[in-house]
Structure formats: structure tokens, C-alpha cells
N, C-alpha and C positions, 0 to 999 in steps of 0.2 A: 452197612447196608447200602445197597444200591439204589440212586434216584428213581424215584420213579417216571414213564416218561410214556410219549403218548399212544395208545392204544393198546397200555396196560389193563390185563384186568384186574379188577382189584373187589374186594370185599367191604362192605359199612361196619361200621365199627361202634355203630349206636343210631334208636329209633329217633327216625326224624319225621314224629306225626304230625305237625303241620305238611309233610308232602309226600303224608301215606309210604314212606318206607320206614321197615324194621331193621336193626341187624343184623346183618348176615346176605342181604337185597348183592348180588354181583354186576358190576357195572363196568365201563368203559371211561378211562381217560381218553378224553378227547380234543382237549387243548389246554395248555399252561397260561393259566389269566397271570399268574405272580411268584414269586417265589414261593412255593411249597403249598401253592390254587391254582387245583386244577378244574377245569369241567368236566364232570362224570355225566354220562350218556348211560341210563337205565332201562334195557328194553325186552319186551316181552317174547316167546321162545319163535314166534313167527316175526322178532327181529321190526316190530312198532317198538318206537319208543315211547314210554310211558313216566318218565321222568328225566331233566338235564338239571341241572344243578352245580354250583360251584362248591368245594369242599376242599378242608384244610387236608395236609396230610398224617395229621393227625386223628383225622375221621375215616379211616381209610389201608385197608392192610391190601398190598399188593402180592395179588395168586400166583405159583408156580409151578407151571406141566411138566417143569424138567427136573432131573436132579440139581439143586445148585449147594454149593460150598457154602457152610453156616460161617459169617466173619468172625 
């Protein structure tokens, strides 16, 4: 599987009620803090954001519009 990298979208992967998102919430990579922490940027359909947050990637499934080749 391909790294993920910045201004992925990506998908949650579990609710995270201390900052009001559920599973499934789509977000934005928006910078790499660390190996495999990123900053996801979470924003509303008029593009406010309404959550930033830093997240492993194991919290976190990256979306794809294309076709791409299963590894």
C-alpha cells in the first residue's frame, strides 16, 4: 500500500467523541508531524473547517477517485 501524503483524502476509522467526529467523518491530510502523524483538516461542505487534529495512520483509511491496482 501506498504512503499516504499530503492533501489526501482520507476517511476515520473510529468515533473520536471527545472532538465530536464519528466514523466515517472525510478529511484532509494536511501536514506530516511524524512518521505515520499526520494533521487531518476536517471541514464543512462550504469548506469552514470545523475540526484539525493530529491522527495515526492507523486511524485513518485513504479515499480513491481512480481506479488504482490492489498490491
Amino acid at each position: 500500500m501506498a504512503e499516504p501524503k499530503i492533501l489526501d483524502v482520507v476517511a476515520l476509522l473510529e468515533d473520536l467523541p471527545e472532538r465530536s467526529l464519528v466514523r466515517g467523518q472525510v478529511g484532509t491530510l494536511v501536514e506530516s508531524l511524524a512518521t505515520g502523524v499526520f494533521e487531518v483538516e476536517f471541514s464543512d461542505n462550504d469548506g469552514r473547517t470545523y475540526a484539525t487534529l493530529a491522527l495515526r495512520e492507523n486511524q485513518f483509511l485513504v479515499l480513491h477517485h481512480e481506479v488504482a491496482a490492489a498490491d
